[in-house]
C-alpha positions in Angstrom: 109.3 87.9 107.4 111.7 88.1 104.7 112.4 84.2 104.7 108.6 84.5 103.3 109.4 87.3 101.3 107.4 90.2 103.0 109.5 93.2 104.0 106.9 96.0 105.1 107.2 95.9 108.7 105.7 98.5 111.3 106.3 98.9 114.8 104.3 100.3 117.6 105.7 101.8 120.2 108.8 100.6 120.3 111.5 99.7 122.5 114.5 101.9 122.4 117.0 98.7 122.3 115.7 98.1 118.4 119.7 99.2 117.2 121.5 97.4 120.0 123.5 94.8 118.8 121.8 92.2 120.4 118.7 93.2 118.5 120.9 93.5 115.4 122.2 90.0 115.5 118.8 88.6 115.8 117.7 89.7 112.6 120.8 88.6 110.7 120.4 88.8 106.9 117.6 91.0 107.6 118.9 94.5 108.5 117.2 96.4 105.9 113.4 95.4 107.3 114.2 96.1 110.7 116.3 99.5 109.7 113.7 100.2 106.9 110.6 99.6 110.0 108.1 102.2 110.3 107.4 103.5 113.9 103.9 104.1 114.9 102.2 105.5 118.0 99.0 103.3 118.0 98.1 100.3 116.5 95.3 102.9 114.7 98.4 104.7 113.1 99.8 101.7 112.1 97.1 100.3 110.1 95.1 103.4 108.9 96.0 103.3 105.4 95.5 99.2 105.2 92.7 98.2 103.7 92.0 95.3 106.2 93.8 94.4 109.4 94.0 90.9 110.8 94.4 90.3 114.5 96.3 87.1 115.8 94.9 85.7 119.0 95.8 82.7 121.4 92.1 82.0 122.4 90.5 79.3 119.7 87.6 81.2 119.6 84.6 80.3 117.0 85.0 82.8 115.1 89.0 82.7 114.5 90.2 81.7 110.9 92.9 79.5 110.3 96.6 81.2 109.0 95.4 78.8 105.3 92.2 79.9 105.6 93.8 83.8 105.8 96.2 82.7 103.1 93.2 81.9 101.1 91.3 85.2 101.6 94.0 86.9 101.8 93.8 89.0 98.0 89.8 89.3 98.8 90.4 91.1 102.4 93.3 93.6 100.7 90.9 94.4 97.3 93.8 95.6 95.8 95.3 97.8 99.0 97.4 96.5 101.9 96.5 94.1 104.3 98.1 94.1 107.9 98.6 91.3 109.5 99.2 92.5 113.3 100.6 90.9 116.4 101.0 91.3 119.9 103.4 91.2 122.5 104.7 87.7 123.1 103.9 88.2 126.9 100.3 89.8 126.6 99.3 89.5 122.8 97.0 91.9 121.6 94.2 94.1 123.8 90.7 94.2 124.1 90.4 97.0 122.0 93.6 96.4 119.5 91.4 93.2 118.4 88.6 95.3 117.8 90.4 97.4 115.2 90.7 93.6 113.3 87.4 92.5 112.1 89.5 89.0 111.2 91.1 86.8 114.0 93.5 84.2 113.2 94.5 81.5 115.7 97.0 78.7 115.2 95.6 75.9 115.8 98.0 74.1 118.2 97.7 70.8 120.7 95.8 71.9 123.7 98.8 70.1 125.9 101.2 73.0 124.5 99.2 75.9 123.1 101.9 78.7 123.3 104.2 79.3 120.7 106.6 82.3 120.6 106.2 85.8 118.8 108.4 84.3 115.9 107.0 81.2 115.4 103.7 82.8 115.0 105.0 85.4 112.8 106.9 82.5 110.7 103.9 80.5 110.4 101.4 83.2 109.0 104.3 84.5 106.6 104.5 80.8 105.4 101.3 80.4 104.6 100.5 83.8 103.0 103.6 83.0 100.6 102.4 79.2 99.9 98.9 80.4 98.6 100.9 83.0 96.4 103.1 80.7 94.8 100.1 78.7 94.1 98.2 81.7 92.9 97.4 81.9 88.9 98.8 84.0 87.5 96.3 87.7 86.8 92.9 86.9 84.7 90.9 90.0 83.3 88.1 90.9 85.8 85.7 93.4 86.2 87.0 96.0 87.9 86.1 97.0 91.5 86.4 100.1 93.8 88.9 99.4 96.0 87.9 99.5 99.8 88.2 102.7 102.2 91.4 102.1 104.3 90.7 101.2 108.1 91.3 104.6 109.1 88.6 105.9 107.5 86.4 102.8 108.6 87.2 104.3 112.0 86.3 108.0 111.5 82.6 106.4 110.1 82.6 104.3 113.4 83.4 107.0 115.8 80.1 109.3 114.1 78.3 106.5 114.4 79.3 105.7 118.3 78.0 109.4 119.0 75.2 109.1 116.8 73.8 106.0 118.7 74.6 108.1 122.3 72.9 110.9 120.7 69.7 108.8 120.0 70.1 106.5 123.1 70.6 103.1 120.8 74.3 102.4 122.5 74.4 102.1 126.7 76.6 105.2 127.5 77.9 102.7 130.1 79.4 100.1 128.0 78.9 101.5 124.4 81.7 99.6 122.9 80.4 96.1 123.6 77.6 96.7 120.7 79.9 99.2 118.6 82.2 96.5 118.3 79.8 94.0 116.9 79.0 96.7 114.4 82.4 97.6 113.3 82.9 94.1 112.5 79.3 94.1 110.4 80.8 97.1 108.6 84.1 95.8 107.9 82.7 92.7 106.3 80.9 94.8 103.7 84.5 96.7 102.6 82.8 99.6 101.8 84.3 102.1 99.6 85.4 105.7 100.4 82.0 106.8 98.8 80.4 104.2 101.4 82.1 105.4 103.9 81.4 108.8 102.9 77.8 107.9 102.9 77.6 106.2 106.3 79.2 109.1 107.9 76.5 111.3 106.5 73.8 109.3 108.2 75.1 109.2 111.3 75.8 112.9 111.2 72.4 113.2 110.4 71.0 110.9 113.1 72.8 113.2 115.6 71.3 116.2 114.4 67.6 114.4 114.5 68.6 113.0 118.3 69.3 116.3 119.3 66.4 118.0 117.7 63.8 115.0 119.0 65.6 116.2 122.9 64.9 119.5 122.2 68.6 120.9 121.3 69.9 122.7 119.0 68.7 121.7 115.6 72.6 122.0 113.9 74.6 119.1 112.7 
């Protein structure tokens, strides 16, 4: 990270070992990101405040965007706020449901005859090609000026309304309701809504709730 020049660096759930000199000697020359590291509890905690968060993945899925292509659309994703870039452990990589907090996926693009690459390399790579597209970047232009997006946490508050709103109304299968709600967090992400958008979505789905329970014959509160 700070070869790249990036120094904001949160960890989740961390192991205690972080301050044993081992650990220390690893990140030689860069002490003050690892002692200046903010601890989170959940990968939600971590990014909540980010505008966008990017998940790295080992599967070459369709979907998956090249680290240039993320160094590309990298200032579009962040509109002005922070963008995460988030990885998982070098053992497991990321979860299920850890990718679906990251609309984007990035993959390296390696030979099929030796796919893996380490937690640093991947880390190194990604960080190398954010900073190349910087250093290339012109320099700021006058542009009309735009709303910067809601942070993911927010995102995730209008998600969660809607996941009981689409119970409530019987759109989402109360068996697997996160294979569909996943598809539409992604649809909503894309947009970058604003906090007014946000604001707004989580108004309808309150008020789809309220209409689901009324159409059952409950309570007509929301």
């Amino acid at each position: 990270m700070k070869n790249m020049g990036l120094q904001a660096l949160c960890l989740v759930d961390p192991p205690d070992a972080l301050d044993s000199r081992e650990a220390r000697s690893l990140a030689y020359g860069a002490w003050d990101v690892l002692d200046g590291a903010r601890r989170a509890g959940s990968l939600l905690e971590a990014v909540a405040a980010s505008a966008a968060a990017v998940g790295t993945t080992g599967r070459d899925t369709p979907a998956a965007w090249s680290p240039r292509r993320l160094a590309a659309e990298a200032a579009r994703l962040a509109g002005g706020g922070r963008l995460s870039l988030v990885f998982g452990p070098e053992a497991s990589g990321l979860t299920g449901s850890e990718l679906d907090l990251c609309p984007v996926l990035v993959h390296v693009p390696t030979d099929p005859a030796q796919p893996s690459l380490n937690l640093a390399q991947a880390v190194l790579l990604l960080c190398y090609e954010m900073r190349l597209a910087s250093l290339a970047a012109p320099g700021p232009a006058a542009a009309a000026p735009r709303e910067a997006p809601a942070p993911v946490g927010e995102v995730e508050q209008a998600v969660a309304d809607l996941r009981a709103a689409l119970l409530e109304i019987g759109y989402l299968d109360a068996a697997n309701p996160d294979r569909i709600l996943a598809e539409l967090r992604r649809l909503i992400a894309r947009g970058q809504p604003t906090h007014r958008e946000v604001g707004l979505l989580r108004g309808l789905a309150r008020q789809v709730a309220w209409a689901g329970r009324v159409a059952r014959g409950g309570p007509g509160v929301g």
